[in-house]
C-alpha positions in Angstrom: 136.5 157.0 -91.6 137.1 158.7 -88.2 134.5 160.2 -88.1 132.1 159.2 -84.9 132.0 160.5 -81.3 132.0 158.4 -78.0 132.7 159.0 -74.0 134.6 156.6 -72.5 134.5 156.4 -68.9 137.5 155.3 -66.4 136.4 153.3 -63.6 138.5 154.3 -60.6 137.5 152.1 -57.3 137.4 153.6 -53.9 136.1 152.7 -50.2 133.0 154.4 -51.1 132.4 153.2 -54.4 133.9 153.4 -58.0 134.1 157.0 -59.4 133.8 157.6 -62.8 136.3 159.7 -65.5 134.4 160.6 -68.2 136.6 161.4 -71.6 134.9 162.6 -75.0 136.7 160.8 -77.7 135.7 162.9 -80.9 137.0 161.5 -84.7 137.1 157.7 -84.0 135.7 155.3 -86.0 132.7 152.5 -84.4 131.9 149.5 -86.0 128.6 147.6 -84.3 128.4 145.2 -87.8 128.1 142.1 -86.1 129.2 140.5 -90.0 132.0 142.2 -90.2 133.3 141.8 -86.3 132.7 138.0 -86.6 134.7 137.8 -89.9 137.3 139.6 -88.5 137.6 137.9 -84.9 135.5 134.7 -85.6 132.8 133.4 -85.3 133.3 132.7 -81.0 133.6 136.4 -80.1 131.4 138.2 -77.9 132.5 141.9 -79.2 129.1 143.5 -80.5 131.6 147.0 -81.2 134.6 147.7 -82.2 136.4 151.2 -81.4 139.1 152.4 -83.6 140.7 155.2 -81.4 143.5 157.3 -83.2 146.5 158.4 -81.1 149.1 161.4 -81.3 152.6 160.7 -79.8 154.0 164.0 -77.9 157.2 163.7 -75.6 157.3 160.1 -76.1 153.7 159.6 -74.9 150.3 158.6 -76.3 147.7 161.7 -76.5 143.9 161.1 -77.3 141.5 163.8 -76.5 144.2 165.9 -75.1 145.1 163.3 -72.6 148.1 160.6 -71.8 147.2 157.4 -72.6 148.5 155.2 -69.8 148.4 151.1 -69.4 145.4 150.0 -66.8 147.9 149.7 -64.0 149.9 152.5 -64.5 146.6 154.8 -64.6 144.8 153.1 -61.8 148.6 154.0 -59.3 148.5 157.8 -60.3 146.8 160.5 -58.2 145.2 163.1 -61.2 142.4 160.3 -63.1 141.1 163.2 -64.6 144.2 163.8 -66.7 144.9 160.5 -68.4 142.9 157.6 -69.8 143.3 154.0 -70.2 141.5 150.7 -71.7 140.8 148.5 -68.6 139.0 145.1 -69.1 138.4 142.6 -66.8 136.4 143.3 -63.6 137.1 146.2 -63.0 136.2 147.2 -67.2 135.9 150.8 -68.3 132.6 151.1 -70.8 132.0 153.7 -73.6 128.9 154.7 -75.2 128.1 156.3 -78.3 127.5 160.1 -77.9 128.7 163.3 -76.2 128.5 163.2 -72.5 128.3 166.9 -71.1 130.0 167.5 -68.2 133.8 166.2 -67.5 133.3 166.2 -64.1 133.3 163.0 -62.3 130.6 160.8 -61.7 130.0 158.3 -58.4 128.3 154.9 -58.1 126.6 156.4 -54.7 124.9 158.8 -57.1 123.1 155.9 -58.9 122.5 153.1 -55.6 119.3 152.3 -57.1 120.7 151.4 -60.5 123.0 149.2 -59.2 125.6 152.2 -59.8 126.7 154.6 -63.1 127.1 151.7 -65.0 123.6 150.3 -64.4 122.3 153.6 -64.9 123.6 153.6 -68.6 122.9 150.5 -69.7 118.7 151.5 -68.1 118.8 154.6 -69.6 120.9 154.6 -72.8 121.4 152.2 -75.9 125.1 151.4 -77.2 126.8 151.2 -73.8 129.7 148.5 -73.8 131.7 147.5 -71.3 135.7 147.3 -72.7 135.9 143.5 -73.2 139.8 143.7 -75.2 141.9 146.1 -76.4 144.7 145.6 -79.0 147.5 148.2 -79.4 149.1 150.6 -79.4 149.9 150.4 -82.8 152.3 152.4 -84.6 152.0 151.8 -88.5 148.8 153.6 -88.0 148.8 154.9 -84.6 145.7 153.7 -82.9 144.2 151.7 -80.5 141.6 148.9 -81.0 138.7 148.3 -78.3 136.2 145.8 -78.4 133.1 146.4 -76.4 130.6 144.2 -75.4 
């Protein structure tokens, strides 16, 4: 079941744009069946993807791809981005796509002005970009996190 590959990528904002944290999340498990979204959501949602993302608890904190998972607030306060990950919806939404992005170096907006920045870029360039639009979790029956994309 977990079995596909994405990079997420952490939008960090700065005075000269947002910078970009890319993460390779490998042995997750994507579901783009708009059927079976719908039935489990209803029929009103907007989520064309939905990310199961498995989790590891070390020292009392939540590990994927060899990284703390940290709450959007908490990870947009701290100084090391590249170290941690988050979920962050809302206007200032993190995006994954479906694939194995290369380099784990960070990426600026000011690299891509004429697409409107990275994002832009993605979505012009690549199929199966979405933009975090919920997240449910952590859950700890079965510790994972669930991430719609849109």
């Amino acid at each position: 079941m977990y079995s596909d590959t994405v990079t997420l990528f952490n939008r960090k904002p700065g005075s000269d744009g947002d910078t970009w944290y890319p993460t390779v999340l490998q042995n997750v498990h994507l579901n783009m069946d708009k059927a079976a979204i719908r039935a489990k959501y209803g029929e009103g949602n907007d989520h064309r993807a939905l990310l199961h993302v498995p989790y590891v608890r070390a020292d009392a904190q939540r590990c994927i791809a060899g990284k703390v998972w940290l709450p959007s607030k908490a990870w947009q306060a701290q100084n090391t981005p590249e170290t941690s990950l988050t979920f962050a919806t809302g206007n200032a939404f993190d995006f994954f796509w479906v694939g194995e992005w290369a380099d784990a170096a960070p990426i600026t907006d000011a690299d891509y002005l004429s697409d409107g920045g990275f994002y832009g870029y993605m979505n012009r360039v690549h199929d199966d970009v979405y933009a975090v639009t919920a997240v449910s979790g952590p859950y700890s029956v079965i510790p994972h996190f669930e991430v719609m994309g849109q």
